[in-house]
C-alpha positions, 0 to 999 in steps of 0.5 A, spaced: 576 528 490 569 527 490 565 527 496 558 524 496 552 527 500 551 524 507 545 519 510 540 523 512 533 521 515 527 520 510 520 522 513 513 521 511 510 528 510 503 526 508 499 521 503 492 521 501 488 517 496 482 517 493 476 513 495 477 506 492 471 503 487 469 496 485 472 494 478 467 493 473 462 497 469 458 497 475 464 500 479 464 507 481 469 509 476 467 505 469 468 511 465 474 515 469 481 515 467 487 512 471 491 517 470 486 522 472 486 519 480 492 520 480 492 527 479 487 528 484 491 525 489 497 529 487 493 536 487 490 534 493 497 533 497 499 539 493 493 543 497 493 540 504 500 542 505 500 550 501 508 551 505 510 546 499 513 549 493 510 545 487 518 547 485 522 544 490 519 537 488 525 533 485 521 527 483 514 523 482 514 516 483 508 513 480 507 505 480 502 501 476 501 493 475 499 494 468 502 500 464 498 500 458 493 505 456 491 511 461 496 507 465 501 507 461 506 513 457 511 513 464 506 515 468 509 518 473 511 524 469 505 525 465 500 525 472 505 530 473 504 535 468 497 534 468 497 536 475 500 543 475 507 541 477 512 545 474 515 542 467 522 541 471 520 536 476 521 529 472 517 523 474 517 516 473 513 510 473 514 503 477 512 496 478 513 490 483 505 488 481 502 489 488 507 493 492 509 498 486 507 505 491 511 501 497 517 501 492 515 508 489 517 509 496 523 505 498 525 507 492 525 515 492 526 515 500 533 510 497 535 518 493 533 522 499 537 519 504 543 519 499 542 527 498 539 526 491 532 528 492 530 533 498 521 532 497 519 527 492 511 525 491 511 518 490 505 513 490 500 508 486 494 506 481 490 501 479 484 501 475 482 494 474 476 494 471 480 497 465 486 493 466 485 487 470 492 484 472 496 480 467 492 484 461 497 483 456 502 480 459 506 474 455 509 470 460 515 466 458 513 458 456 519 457 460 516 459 467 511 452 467 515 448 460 522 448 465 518 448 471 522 454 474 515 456 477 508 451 479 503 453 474 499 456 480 503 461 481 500 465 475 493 466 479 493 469 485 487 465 488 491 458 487 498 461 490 492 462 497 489 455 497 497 453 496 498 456 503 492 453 506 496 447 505 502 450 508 498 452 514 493 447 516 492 450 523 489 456 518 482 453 517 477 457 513 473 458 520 479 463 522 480 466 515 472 468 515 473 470 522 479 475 521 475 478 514 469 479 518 473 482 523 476 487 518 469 489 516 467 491 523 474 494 523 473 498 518 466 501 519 468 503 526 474 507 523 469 510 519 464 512 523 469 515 528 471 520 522 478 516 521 477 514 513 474 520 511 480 523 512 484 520 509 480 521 502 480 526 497 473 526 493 473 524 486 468 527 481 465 520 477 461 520 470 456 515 467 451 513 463 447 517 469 450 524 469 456 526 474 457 524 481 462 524 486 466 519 489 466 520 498 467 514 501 470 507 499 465 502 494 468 495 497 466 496 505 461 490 507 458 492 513 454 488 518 457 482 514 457 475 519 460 469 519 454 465 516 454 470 510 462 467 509 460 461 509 455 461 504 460 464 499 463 460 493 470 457 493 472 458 486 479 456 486 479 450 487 472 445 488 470 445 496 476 450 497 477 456 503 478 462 499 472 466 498 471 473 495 470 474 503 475 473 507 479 477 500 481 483 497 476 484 491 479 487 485 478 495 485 480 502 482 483 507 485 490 511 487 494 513 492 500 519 492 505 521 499 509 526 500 516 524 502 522 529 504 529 529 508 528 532 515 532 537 514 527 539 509 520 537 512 523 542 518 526 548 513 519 548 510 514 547 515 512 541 512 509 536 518 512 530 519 508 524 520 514 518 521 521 517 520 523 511 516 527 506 519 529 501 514 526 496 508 527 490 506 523 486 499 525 478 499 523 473 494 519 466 496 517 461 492 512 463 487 506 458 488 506 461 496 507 467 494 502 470 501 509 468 505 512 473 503 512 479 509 515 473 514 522 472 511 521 480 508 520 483 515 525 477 518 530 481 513 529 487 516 528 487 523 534 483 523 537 489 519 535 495 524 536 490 530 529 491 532 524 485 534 517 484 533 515 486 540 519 492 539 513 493 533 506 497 536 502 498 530 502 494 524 498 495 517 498 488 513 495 488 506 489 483 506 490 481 499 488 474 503 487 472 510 490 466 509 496 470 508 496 475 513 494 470 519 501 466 516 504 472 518 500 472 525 502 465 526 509 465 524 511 472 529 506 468 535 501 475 534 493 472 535 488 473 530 485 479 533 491 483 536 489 489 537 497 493 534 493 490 528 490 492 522 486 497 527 482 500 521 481 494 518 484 493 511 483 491 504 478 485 505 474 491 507 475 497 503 479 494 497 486 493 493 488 496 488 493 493 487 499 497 485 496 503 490 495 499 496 502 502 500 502 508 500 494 507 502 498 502 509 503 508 510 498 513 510 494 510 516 500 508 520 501 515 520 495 518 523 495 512 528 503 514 530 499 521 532 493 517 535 499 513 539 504 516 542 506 511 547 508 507 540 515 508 538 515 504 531 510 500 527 510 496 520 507 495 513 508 490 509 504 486 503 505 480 499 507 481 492 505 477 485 510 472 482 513 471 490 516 477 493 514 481 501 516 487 502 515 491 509 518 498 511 518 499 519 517 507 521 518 511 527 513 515 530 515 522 532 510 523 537 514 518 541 518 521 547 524 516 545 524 519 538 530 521 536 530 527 529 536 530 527 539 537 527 537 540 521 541 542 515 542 546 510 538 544 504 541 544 496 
């Protein structure tokens, strides 16, 4: 008889990203390749965290919306090779649009819980100003002939004016105060050297020679509510979604370090939060921003938790239509402070599939900020109608609970 390996608990070690850039041939990264910031990220992880023998990592997870060009060739292992990891360790690439560093994650962190995996890397990019969304893609005619999806599904800005209609409490007014408050959120955070930390350099190249990438590109400071209101609504003719109060379209990469307990403890590896559990629901299409609500509605019924038991929360602004939809349903205000505490993605940009782990990244740093906070949640809506949200544990509580360690394989 076969006996499987038990359940164990999957901690989140470490995460970096590089600093996220504008899309476009202006954009800090127009003449660099994908691949090369996921390589950066992943050498960092390497050099902040020495008592990790690049040997020991069983897998590589690296996701991206558009798996083309420099962003193609199973990523996940040719980022590996290229970062210095022994020729064992295997990769793979993954995609679920928006959430793909997330479902890295949930994916990998599925293996270490079933004791198939002891460390794994896993993490994301998007290089937009290479490959904007949907470069490529061939949709089935039958998606809008058969009516099995509304043709506003297929542009993201529309599915945001849709929940507009869905939530009329969710004015405009309030989508461009929540987005200035993201800003302001965001330079604060900067200023107390808190992003900075979470960055690794990149070296840039252009017409102009060589340069380095230290901080994120999108970042608007001082941006008021005058300024939003002035923005045009390109999605629909007096509409309320703007390029204010979104996510822009950026570059970037995101990687982290996932391992069991038993293992983060036998290698000294620090531990940033404990996974609780995951869920990834389907919505319709044409709202796809409502996704976290039934998503992180599935978990917490799941895990027996509720929301008030949630002390920080790290949302993705891709719109703030969707992140207020999510506030609103759960009876959070607007400027509740468990939220988003560094800002978020209307500030310092989304690159797509890299925007999880740059979530699960800051929830860590703010558990060792916030003892007295016992759990907290990222979750993101997902093109083509999905929500994902995770829910971690901070170790730093004095409620938290770690297991007796075990031998590793």
């Amino acid at each position: 008889m076969v006996v499987s390996a038990n359940s164990r608990n999957v901690v989140f070690v470490d995460g970096i990203r590089t600093p996220f850039g504008k899309a476009g041939p202006k954009g800090i990264y127009a003449e660099t390749r994908a691949d090369d910031l996921v390589v950066k990220a992943i050498r960092e992880l390497l050099r902040r965290n020495p008592q990790l023998d690049p040997a020991r990592v069983d897998e590589v997870a690296i996701a991206a919306t558009t798996q083309t060009g420099d962003q193609g060739l199973t990523i996940g292992r040719t980022s590996a090779i290229l970062a210095g990891l022994p020729e064992t360790v295997p990769g793979f690439a993954i995609d679920r649009m928006c959430a793909g560093a997330m479902t890295a994650v949930t994916t990998t962190a599925s293996g270490i819980g079933f004791g198939q995996y002891d460390v794994v890397i896993a993490g994301g990019v998007e290089h937009m100003g290479r490959h904007p969304m949907g470069e490529g893609a061939d949709p089935n005619p039958r998606f809008l002939a058969d009516r099995l999806v509304d043709p506003s599904a297929l542009v993201m800005g529309n599915t945001a004016e849709n929940l507009h209609d869905r939530f009329p409490s969710i004015t405009k007014e309030r989508t461009d105060a929540y987005a200035v408050a993201s800003q302001n959120k965001y330079e604060a955070a900067k200023k107390a050297g808190y992003i900075a930390d979470t960055l690794v350099p990149v070296a840039t190249r252009s017409a102009s020679g060589w340069g380095l990438a230290t901080e994120d590109e999108p970042p608007r400071p001082g941006t008021t509510l005058e300024d939003l209101a002035r923005l045009k609504t390109p999605f629909r003719p007096a509409g309320r979604i703007t390029a204010g109060n979104a996510a822009g379209l950026n570059d970037g990469a995101t990687a982290a370090i996932l391992a069991g307990e038993d293992t983060a403890t036998e290698m000294g590896l620090p531990i940033g939060m404990r996974m609780v559990g995951f869920a990834f629901q389907g919505v319709d299409p044409a709202v796809m921003g409502i996704g976290p609500v039934p998503a992180t509605e599935k978990l917490l019924a799941r895990t027996g938790l509720k929301i008030e038991d949630i002390g920080l929360f790290e949302i993705n602004e891709a719109f703030a239509v969707q992140v207020l939809a999510f506030l609103e349903h759960f009876g959070i205000a607007d400027d509740d402070p468990r939220v988003n505490q560094w800002g978020g993605a209307i500030a310092c940009g989304h690159p797509l599939a890299s925007s999880g782990v740059r979530l699960m990244t800051q929830l860590s740093r703010q558990f060792a900020q916030n003892p007295g906070v016992r759990y907290g949640l990222t979750t993101m809506c997902i093109g083509l109608g999905m929500g994902g949200t995770v829910i971690w544990e901070n170790p730093n509580h004095k409620d938290s609970q770690p297991t007796k360690p075990e031998p590793s394989k």
